[in-house]
Every structure is written in C-alpha cells, then in structure tokens.
Backbone as CSV, one residue per row, in Angstrom:
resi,resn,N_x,N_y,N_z,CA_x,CA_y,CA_z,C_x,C_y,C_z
1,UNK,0.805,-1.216,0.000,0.000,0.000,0.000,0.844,1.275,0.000
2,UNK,1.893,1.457,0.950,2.698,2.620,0.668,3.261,2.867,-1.162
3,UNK,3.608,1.696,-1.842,3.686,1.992,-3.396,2.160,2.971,-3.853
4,UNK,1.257,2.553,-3.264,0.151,3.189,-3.864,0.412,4.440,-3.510
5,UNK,0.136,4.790,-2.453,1.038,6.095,-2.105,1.739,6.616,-2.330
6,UNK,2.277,6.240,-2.976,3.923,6.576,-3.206,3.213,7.214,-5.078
7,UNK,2.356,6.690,-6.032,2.066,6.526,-6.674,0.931,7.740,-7.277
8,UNK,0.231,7.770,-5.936,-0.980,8.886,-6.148,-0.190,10.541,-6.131
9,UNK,0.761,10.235,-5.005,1.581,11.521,-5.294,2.301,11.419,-5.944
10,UNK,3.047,11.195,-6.800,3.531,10.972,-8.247,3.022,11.905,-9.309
11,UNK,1.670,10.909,-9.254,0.858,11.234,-10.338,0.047,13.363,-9.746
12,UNK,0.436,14.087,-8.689,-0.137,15.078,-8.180,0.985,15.463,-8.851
13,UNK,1.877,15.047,-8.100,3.219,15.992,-8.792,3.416,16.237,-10.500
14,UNK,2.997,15.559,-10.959,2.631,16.287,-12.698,2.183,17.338,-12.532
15,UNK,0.796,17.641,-11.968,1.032,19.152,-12.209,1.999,20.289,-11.607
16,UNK,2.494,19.622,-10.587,4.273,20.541,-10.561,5.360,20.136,-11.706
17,UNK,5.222,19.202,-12.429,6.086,19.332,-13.581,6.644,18.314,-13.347
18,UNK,6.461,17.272,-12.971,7.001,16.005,-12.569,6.438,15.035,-14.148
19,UNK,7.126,14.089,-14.392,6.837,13.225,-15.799,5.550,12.750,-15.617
20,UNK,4.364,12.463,-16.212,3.455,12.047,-16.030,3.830,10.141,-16.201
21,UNK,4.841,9.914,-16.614,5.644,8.511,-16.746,6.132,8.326,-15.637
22,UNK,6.486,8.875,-14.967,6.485,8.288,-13.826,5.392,8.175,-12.576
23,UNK,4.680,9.144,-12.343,3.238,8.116,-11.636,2.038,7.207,-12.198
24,UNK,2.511,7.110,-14.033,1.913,6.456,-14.359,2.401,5.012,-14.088
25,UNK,3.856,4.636,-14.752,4.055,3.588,-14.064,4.230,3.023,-12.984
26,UNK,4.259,3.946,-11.919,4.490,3.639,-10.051,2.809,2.949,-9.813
27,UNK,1.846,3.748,-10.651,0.560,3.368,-10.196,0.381,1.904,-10.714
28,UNK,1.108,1.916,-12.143,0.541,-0.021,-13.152,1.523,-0.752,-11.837
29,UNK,2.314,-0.349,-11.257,3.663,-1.392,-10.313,2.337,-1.094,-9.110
30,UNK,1.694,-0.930,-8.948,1.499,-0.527,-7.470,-0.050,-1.247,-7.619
31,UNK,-0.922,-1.403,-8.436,-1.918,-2.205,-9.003,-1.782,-3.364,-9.220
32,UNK,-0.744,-3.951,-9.569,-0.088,-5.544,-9.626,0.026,-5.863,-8.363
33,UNK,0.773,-5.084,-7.564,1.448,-5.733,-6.043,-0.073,-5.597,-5.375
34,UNK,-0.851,-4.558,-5.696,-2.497,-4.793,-4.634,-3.324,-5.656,-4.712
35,UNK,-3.455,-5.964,-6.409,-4.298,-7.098,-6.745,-3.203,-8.257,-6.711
36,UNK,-2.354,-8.381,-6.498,-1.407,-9.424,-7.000,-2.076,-10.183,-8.062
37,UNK,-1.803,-9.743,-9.263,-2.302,-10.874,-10.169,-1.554,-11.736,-10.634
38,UNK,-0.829,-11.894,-9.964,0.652,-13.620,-10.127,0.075,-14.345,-8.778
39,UNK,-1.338,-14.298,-8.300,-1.534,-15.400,-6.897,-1.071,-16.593,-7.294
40,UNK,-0.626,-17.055,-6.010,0.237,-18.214,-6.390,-0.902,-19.372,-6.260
41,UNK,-1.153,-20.552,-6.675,-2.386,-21.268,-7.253,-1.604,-22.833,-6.619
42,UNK,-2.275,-23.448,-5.267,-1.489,-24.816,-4.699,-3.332,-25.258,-3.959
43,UNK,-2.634,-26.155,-3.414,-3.787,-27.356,-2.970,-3.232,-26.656,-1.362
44,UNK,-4.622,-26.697,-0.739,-5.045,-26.447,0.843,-3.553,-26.869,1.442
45,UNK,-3.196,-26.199,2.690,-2.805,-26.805,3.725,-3.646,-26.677,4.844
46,UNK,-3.527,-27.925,5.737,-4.653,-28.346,7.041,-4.051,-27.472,7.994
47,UNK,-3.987,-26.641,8.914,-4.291,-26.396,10.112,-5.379,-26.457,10.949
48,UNK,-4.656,-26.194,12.168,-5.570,-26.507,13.095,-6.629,-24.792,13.640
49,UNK,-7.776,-25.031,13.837,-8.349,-23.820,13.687,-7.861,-22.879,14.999
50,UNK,-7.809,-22.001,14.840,-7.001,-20.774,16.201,-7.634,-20.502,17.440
51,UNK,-9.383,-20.872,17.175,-10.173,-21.088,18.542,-10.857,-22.224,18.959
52,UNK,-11.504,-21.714,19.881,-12.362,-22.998,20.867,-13.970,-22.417,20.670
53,UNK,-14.934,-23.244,20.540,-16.023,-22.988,21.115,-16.798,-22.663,19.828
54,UNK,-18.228,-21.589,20.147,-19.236,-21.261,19.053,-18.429,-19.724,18.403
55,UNK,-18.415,-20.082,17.276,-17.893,-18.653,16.594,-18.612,-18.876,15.508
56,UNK,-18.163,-17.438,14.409,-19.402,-17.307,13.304,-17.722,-16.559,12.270
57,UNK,-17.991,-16.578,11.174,-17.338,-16.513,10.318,-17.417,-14.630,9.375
58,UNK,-16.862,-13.791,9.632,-17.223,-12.732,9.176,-17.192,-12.800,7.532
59,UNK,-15.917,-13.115,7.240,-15.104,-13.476,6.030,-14.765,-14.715,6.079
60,UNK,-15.155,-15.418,5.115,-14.272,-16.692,4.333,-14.116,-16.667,3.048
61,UNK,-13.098,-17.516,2.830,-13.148,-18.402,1.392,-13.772,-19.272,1.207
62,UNK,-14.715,-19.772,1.828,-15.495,-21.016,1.322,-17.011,-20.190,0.198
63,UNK,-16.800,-18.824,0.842,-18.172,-18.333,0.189,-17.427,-16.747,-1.004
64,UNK,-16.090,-16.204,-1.277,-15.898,-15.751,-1.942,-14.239,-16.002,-1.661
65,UNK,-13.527,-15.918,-2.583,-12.130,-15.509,-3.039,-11.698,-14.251,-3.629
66,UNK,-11.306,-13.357,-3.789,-10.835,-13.465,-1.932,-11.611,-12.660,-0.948
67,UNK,-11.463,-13.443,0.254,-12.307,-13.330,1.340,-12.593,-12.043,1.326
68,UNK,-11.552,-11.018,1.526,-11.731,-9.678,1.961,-11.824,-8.486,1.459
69,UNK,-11.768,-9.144,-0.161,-12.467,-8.071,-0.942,-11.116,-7.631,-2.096
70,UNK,-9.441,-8.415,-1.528,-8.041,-7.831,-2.167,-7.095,-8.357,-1.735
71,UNK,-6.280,-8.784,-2.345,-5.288,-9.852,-2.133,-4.020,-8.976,-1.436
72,UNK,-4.106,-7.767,-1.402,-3.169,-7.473,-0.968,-2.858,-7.615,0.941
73,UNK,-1.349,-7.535,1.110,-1.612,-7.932,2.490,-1.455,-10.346,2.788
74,UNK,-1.979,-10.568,1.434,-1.438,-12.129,2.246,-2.947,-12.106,2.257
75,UNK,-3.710,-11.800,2.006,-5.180,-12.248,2.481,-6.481,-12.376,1.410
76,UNK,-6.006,-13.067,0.537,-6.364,-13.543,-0.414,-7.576,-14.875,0.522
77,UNK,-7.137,-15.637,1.035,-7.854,-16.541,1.553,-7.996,-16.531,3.060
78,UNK,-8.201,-15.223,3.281,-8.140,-15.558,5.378,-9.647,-15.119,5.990
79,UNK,-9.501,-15.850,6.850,-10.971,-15.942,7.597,-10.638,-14.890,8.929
80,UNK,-11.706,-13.848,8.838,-12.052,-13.246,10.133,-13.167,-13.764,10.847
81,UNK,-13.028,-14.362,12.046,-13.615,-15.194,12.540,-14.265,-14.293,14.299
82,UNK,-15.800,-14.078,14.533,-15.885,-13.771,15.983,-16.722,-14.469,16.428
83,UNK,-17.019,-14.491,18.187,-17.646,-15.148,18.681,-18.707,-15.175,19.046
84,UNK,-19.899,-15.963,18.684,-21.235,-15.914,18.850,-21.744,-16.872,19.659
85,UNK,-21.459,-16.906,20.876,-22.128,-17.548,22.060,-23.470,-18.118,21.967
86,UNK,-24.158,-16.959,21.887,-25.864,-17.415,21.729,-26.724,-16.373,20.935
87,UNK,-27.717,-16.109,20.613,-28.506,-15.628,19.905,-29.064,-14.123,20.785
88,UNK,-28.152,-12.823,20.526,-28.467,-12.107,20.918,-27.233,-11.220,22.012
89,UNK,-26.115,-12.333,22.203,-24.734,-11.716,23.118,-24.348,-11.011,22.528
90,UNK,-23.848,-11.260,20.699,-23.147,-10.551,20.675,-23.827,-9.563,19.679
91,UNK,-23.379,-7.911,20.358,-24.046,-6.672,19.610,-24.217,-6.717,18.126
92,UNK,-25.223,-6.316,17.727,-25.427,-6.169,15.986,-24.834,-5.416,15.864
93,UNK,-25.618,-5.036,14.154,-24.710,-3.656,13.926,-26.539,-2.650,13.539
94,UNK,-25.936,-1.654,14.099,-27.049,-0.699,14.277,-26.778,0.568,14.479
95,UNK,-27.607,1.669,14.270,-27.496,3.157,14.460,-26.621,3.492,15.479
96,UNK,-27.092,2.916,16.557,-27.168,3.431,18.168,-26.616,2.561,18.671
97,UNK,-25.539,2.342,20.101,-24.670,3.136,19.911,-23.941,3.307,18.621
98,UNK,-22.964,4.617,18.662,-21.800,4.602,17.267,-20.379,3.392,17.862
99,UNK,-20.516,3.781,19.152,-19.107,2.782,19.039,-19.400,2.263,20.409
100,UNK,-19.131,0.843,20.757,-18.731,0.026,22.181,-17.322,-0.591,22.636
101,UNK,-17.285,-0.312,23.672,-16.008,-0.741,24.204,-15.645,-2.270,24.156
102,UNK,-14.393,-2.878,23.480,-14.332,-3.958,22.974,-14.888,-4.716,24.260
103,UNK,-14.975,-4.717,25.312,-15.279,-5.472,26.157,-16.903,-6.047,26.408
104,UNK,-17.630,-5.378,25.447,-18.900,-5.952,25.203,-19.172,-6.776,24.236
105,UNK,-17.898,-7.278,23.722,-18.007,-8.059,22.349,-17.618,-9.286,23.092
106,UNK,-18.359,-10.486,23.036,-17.779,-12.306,23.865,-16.655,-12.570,22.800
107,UNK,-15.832,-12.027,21.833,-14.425,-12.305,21.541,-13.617,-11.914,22.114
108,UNK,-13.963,-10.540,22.852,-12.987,-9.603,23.293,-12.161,-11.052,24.613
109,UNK,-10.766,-10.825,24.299,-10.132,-12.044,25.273,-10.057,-13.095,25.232
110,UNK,-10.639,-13.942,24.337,-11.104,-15.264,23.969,-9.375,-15.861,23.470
111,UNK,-8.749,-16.535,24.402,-7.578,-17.504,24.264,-7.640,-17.858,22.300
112,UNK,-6.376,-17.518,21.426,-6.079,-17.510,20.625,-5.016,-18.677,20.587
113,UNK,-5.130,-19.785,19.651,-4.066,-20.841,19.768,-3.348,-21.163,18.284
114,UNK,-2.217,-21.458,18.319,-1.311,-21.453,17.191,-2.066,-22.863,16.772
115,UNK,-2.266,-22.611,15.313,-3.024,-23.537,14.411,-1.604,-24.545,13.848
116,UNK,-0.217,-24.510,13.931,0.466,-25.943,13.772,1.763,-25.203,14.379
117,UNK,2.776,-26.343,14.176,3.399,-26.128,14.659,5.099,-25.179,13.789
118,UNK,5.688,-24.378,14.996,6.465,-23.466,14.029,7.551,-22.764,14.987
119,UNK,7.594,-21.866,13.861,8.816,-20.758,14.902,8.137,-19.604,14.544
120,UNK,7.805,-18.728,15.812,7.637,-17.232,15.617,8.098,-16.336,15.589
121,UNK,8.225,-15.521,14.092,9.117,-14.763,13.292,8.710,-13.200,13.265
122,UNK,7.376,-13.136,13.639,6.591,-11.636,13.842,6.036,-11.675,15.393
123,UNK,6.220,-10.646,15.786,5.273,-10.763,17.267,5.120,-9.000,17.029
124,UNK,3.621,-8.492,17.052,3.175,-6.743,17.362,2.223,-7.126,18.277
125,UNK,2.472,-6.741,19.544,1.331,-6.660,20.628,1.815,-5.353,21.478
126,UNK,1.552,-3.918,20.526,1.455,-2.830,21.802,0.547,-2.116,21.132
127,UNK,-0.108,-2.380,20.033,-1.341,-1.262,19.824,-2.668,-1.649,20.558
128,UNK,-3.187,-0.317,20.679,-4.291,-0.413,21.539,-5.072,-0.948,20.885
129,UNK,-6.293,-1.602,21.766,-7.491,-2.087,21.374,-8.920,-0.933,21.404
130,UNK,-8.735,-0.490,19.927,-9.971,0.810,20.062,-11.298,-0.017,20.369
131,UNK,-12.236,1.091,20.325,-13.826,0.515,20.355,-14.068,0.206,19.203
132,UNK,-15.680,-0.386,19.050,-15.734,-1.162,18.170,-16.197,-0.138,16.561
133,UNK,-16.465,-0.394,15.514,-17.057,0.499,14.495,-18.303,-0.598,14.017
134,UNK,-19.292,-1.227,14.722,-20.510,-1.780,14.024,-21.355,-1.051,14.338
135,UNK,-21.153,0.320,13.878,-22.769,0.998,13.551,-22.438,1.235,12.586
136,UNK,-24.047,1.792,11.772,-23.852,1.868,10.321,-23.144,3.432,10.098
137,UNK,-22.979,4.466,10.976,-22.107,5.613,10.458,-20.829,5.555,10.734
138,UNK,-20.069,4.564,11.464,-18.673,4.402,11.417,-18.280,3.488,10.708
139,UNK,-19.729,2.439,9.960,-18.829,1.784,9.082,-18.553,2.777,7.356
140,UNK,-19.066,3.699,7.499,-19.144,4.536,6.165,-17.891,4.793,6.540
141,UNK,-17.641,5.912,7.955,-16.680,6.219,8.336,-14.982,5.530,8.261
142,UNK,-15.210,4.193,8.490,-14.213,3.534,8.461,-13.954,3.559,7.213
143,UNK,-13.799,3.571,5.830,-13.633,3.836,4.756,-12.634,4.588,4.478
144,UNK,-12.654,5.822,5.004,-11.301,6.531,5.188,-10.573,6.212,6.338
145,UNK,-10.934,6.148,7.684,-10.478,5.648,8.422,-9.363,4.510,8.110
146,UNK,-9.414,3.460,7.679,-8.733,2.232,7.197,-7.892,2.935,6.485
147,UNK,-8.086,3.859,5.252,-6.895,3.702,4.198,-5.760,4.954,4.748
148,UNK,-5.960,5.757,5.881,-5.161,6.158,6.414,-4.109,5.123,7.487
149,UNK,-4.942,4.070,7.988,-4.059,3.294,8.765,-2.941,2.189,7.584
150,UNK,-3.618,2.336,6.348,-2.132,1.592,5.582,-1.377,2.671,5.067
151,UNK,-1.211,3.648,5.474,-0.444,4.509,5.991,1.091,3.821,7.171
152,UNK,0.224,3.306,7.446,1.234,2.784,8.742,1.978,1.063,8.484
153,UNK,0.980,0.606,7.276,1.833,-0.665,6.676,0.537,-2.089,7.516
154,UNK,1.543,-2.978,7.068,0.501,-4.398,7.898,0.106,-4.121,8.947
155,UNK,1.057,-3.226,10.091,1.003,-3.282,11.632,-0.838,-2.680,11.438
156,UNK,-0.567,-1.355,10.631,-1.657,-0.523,10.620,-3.103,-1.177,10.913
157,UNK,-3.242,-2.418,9.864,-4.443,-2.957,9.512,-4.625,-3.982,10.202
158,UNK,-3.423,-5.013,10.492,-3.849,-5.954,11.123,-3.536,-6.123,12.492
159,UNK,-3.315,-4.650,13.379,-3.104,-4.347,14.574,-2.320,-5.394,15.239
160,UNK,-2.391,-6.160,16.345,-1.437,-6.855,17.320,-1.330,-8.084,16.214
161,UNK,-0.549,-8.274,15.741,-0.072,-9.848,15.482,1.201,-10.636,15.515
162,UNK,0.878,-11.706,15.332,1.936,-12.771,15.356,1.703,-13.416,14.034
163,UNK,3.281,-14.036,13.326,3.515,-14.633,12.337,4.397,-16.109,12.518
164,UNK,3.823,-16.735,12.169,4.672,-18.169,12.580,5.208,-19.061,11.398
165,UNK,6.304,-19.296,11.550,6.897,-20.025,10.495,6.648,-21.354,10.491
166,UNK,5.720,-22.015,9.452,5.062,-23.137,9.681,5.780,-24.382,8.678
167,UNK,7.195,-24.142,8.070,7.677,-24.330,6.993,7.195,-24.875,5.740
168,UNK,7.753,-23.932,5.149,7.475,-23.331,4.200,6.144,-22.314,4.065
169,UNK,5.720,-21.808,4.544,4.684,-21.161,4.438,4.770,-20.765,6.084
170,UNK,4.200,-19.072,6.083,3.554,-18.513,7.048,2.065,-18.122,7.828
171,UNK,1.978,-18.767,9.127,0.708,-18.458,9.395,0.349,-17.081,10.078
172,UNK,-0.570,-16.572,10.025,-0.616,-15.089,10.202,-1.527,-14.590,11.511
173,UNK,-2.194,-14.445,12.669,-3.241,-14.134,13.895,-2.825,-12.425,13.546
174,UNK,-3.903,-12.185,13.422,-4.496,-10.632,13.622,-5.384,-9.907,14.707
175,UNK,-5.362,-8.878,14.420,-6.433,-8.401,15.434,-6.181,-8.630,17.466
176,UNK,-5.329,-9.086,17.690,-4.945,-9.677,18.844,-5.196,-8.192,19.714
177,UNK,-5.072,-8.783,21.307,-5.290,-7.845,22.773,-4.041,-7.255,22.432
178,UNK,-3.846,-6.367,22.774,-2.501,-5.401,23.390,-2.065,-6.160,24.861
179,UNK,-1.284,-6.101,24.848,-0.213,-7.110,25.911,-0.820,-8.501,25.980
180,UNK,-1.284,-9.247,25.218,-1.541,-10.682,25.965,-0.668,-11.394,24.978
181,UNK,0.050,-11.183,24.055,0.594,-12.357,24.035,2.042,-13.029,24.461
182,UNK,1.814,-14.521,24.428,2.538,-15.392,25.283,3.297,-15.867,24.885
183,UNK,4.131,-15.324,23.427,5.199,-16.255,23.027,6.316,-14.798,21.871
184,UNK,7.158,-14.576,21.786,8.248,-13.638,21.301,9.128,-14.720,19.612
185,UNK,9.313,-13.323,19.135,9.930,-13.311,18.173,10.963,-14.730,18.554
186,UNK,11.088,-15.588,17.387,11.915,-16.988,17.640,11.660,-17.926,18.673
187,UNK,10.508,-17.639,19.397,10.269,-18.767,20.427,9.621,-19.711,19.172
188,UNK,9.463,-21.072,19.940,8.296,-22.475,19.021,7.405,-22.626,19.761
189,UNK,6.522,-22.594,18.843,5.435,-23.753,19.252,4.438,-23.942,19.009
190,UNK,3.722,-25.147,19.768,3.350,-26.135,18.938,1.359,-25.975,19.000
191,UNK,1.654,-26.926,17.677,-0.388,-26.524,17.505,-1.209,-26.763,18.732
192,UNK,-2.106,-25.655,18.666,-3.171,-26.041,19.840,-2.643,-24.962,21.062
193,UNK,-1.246,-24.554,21.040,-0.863,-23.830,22.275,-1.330,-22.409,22.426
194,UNK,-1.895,-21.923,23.835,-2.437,-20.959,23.499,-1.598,-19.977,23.157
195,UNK,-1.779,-18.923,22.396,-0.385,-17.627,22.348,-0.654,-16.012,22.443
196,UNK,-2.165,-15.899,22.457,-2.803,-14.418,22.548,-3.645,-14.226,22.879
197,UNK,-5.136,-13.133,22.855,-5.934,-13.365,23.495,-6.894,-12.575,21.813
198,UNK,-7.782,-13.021,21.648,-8.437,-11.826,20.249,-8.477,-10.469,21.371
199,UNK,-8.106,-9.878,20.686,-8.922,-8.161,20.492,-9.511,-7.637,19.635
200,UNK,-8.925,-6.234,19.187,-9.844,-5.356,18.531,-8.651,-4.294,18.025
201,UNK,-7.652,-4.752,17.643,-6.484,-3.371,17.119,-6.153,-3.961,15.475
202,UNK,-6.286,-2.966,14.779,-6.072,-2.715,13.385,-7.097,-2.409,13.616
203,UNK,-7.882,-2.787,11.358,-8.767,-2.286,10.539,-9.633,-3.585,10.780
204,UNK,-10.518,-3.423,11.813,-11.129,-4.564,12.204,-12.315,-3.809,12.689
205,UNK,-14.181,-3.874,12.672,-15.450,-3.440,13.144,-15.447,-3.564,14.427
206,UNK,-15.280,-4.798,15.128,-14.966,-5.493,16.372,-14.397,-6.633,16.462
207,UNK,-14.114,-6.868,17.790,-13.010,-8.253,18.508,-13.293,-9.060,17.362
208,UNK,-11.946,-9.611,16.855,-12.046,-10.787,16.226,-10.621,-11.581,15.815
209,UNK,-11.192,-12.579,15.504,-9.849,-13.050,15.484,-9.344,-13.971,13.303
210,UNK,-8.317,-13.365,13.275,-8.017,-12.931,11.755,-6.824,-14.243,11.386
211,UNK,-6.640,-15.090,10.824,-6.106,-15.970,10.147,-6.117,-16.624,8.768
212,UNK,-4.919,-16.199,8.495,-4.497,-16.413,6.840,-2.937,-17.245,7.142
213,UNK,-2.750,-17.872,5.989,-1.846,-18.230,5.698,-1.062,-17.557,4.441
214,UNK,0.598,-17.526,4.114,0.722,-16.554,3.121,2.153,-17.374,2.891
215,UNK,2.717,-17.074,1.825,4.235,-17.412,1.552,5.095,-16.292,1.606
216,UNK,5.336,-15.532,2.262,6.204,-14.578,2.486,5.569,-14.293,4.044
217,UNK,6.747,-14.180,5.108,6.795,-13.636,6.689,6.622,-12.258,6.645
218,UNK,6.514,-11.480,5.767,6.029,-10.304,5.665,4.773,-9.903,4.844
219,UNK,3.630,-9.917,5.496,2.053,-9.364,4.736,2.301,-8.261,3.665
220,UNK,3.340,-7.407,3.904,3.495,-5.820,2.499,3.508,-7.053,1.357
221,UNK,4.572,-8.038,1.257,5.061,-8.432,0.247,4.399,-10.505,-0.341
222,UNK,3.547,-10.615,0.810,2.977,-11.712,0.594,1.984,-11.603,-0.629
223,UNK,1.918,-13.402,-0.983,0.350,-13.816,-1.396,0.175,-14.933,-0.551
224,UNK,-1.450,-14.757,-0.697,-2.344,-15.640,0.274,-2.353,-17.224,-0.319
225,UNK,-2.420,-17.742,0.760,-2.185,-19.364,0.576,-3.645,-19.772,0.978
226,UNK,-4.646,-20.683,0.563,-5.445,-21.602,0.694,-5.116,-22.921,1.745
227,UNK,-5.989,-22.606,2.528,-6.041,-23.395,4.086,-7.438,-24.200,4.275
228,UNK,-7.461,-25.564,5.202,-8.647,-26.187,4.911,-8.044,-26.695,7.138
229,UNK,-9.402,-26.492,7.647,-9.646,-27.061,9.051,-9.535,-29.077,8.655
230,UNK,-9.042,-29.440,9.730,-9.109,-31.072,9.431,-10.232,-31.660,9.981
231,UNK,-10.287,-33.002,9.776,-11.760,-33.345,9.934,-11.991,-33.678,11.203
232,UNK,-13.442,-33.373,12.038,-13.957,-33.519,12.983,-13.792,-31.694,13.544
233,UNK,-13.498,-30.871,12.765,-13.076,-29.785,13.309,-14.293,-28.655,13.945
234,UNK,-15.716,-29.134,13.912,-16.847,-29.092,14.041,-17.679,-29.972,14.534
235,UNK,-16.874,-30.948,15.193,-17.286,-32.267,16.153,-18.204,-33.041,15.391
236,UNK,-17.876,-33.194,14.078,-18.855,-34.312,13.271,-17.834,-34.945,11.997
237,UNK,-18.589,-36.123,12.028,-17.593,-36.878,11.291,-17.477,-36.609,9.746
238,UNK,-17.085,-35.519,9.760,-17.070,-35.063,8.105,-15.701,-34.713,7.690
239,UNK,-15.451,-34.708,6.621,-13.979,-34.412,6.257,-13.079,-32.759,6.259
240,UNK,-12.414,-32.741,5.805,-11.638,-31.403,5.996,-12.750,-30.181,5.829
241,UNK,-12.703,-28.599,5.800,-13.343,-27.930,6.006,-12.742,-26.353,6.495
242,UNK,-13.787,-25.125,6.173,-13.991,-24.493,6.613,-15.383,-23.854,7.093
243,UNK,-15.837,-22.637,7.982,-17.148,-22.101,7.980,-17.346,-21.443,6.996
244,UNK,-18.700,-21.390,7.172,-19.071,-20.163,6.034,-19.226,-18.951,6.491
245,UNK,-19.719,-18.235,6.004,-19.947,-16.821,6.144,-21.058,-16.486,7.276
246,UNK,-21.147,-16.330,8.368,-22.389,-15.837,9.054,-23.159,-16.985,9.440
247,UNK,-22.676,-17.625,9.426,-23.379,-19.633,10.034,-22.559,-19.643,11.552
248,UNK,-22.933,-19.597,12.611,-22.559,-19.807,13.770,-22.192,-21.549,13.411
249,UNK,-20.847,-21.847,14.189,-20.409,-23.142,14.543,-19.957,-23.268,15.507
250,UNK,-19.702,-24.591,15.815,-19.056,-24.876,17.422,-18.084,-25.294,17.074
251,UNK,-16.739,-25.285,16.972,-15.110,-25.269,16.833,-15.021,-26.525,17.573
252,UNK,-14.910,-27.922,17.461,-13.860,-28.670,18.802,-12.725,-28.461,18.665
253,UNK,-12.383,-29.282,19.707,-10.841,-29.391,20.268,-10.413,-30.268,18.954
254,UNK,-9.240,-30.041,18.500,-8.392,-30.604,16.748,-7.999,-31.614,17.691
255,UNK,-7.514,-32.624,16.588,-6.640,-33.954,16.852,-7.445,-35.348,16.585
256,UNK,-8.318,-35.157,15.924,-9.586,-36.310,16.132,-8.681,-37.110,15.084
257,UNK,-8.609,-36.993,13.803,-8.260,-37.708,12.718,-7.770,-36.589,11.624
258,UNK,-7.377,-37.299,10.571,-7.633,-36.754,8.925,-5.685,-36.265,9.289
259,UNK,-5.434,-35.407,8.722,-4.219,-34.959,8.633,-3.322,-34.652,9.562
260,UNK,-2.512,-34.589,10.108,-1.987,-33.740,10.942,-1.933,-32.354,11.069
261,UNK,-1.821,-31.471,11.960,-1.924,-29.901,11.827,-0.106,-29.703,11.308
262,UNK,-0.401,-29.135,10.217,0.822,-28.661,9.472,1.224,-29.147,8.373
263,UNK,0.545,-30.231,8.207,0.929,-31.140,6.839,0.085,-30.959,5.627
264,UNK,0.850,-30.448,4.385,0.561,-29.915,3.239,-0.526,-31.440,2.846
265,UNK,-1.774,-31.061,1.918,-2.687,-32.010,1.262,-1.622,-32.631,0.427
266,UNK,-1.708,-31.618,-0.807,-0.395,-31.868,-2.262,0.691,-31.391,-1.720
267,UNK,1.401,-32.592,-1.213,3.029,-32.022,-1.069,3.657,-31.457,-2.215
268,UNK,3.498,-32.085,-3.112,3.793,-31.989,-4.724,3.658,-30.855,-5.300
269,UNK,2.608,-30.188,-4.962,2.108,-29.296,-5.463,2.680,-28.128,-4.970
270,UNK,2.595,-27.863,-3.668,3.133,-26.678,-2.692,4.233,-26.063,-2.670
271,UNK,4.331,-24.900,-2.932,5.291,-24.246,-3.296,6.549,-24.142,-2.194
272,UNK,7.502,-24.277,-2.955,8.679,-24.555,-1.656,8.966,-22.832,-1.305
C-alpha cells in the first residue's frame, strides 16, 4: 500500500512538472502488487483452527475468493472469525450506539491458539485495542479511516499480530489484545498452544480473530495461501473444512483424525 502512495503523489506531482511517466508507471507497479495478479495457485494446507467454542465466520473463502475483498496484504484466503455464544450476546450492527467498548463483544479475550506447529518470526502486541465500528455511520466512516491506517503498513491494519513459520509457508493471527501475548519473536510452538488473546487493534469493526496463511513472513510483500480445518473440526464426522460466512459453529478441540496440523494435502504441489 505505501507503493500506492507513493504513486498517487507521483501522479499530483505532474502538475508541478514532474513526468506524467512516472506516476503512471508507479501506479501499473502498485496495481499488480495490490491485486497481485501472479496469486500463487497450490492445494489447501490443514491447520488446526485458532479457537475454541461457538464462533461465526465474518469473512471466508469457502463463500468468496478473496475473502476480503483484495489480495493485498497475504489475504487472499483468510478468515475473520468472531464469537457468537448465543442468539443475541453478541451486539449487531445498528445506528445506536456509534461505538462500544471492545469489552462488550464475547471475543474480546477469547484464548487464541497457534493452528500448527512453528517458529515465531513476527510478534506486534502494543497497539491499543480501540472501540468497536458496528454501527452503520462508522462503518461509512471507516472507509477513510482504514486507508489512512495503511499509511502505517501491515502493523496498521492488522493491529497486534503474530507470524509463525510453519515451513514453508507462514501463518498469520491478527487483530490480537494489546499485551496478551505469550510467546516472542523466535520462540516455538506447537499446535493447539495458546499464544494471545483476540482483540480489537487494526482495521477490524470489532473483537475478532483474523487468520491467513501466506508465503512470504512479511504481509506488504505476501500472497495468500489456501487453508482447509481437518476433519472432525466441528465435532462431526465429516472431512476437511472451513465455515461459512455468518453460520454460527461450534469449533472442537483438533486432533480427532484426517491430517496432521501442518501437513501440506499436495506435497507436490506446494510451493517450496
């Protein structure tokens, strides 16, 4: 996103006398790297899903590609995922209030667990956890809001996270508490362990908790990798998987069967 930037003023500076060739091509370089249109194209890898319990699916790939509307960022295929307890806990989105304190959201805190096993190569846990934006005038609002925070790069958008080296490929937790997490740059470890808590920091409405997989340890310069939950990952005997969009599920505890957490479907296929 800073190329885009880098790009729009470029193209201002023509009318100070600047080449119009050059923010023209900063903008075609800066349109490739947003849309990435070289996504890299492999068969699922299984992890293990990052929570416990009833959650609901904001964004997936099971119901559009890509999930979030732009590949840029590594998130071509990542699920923002929050928690829906029961029918009515957690706040809609509505006029009134404009904003709530993440602590009325049942994600806000909800134990975050490393989906396989790795080394952690990113750790951001000191931005704050703002209030939430699910009313309908801060989500207009957020519009500008957001494209000033990629201003500030990945940290900007995907507020507290951790990146784990899952080899060959990186797994990504977003959105995380400010101070909760439990594991530093080069520590390991292993699937299922807890390592953060969800919050509410980046370009996020409310608490939630954000997982993608990507081939590059850095989101500026990633593409998004295609990820599949293993089977029983919804306490029924069905095969690999993700949620859908706005379908409340109940998450079990991983380890039942089907793959191991970390092990590529098409080894063959997967990009080294």
């Amino acid at each position: 996103m800073p190329l885009m930037w880098a790009a729009t003023l470029a193209l201002l500076a023509g009318y100070l006398g600047l080449s119009w060739w050059v923010g023209g091509t900063l903008s075609a370089a800066a349109l490739v790297v947003y849309l990435r249109l070289g996504t890299v194209r492999c068969g699922p890898r299984t992890l293990e899903p990052p929570v416990r319990g009833r959650w609901m699916a904001l964004t997936s790939p099971v119901d559009s590609v890509p999930s979030q509307g732009g590949h840029a960022y590594g998130q071509t295929y990542a699920l923002g995922l929050v928690a829906e307890p029961g029918e009515g806990v957690r706040p809609d989105i509505g006029w009134r209030p404009l904003s709530r304190p993440p602590g009325d959201f049942p994600a806000f805190g909800q134990p975050v667990y490393a989906p396989a096993d790795g080394t952690v190569v990113t750790a951001h846990g000191r931005r704050r956890d703002h209030r939430s934006r699910n009313s309908w005038p801060w989500l207009f609002g957020s519009v500008v809001e957001n494209t000033l925070r990629e201003l500030r790069g990945p940290a900007g958008m995907l507020g507290n996270h951790l990146v784990i080296d899952v080899g060959g490929a990186y797994v990504l937790l977003g959105h995380l508490r400010r101070g909760s997490l439990t594991v530093r740059r080069g520590d390991r470890v292993r699937a299922g362990q807890p390592v953060a808590d969800c919050g509410n920091s980046g370009a996020c409405t409310e608490p939630q908790v954000r997982v993608q997989l990507m081939d590059h340890r850095n989101p500026l310069f990633a593409a998004g990798l295609p990820i599949v939950w293993p089977p029983g990952w919804n306490g029924k005997a069905e095969g690999e998987g993700l949620p859908e969009t706005w379908r409340p599920v109940v998450v079990a505890d991983p380890g039942r069967s089907g793959v191991p957490a970390g092990q590529r479907d098409d080894e063959a296929d997967y990009p080294a």
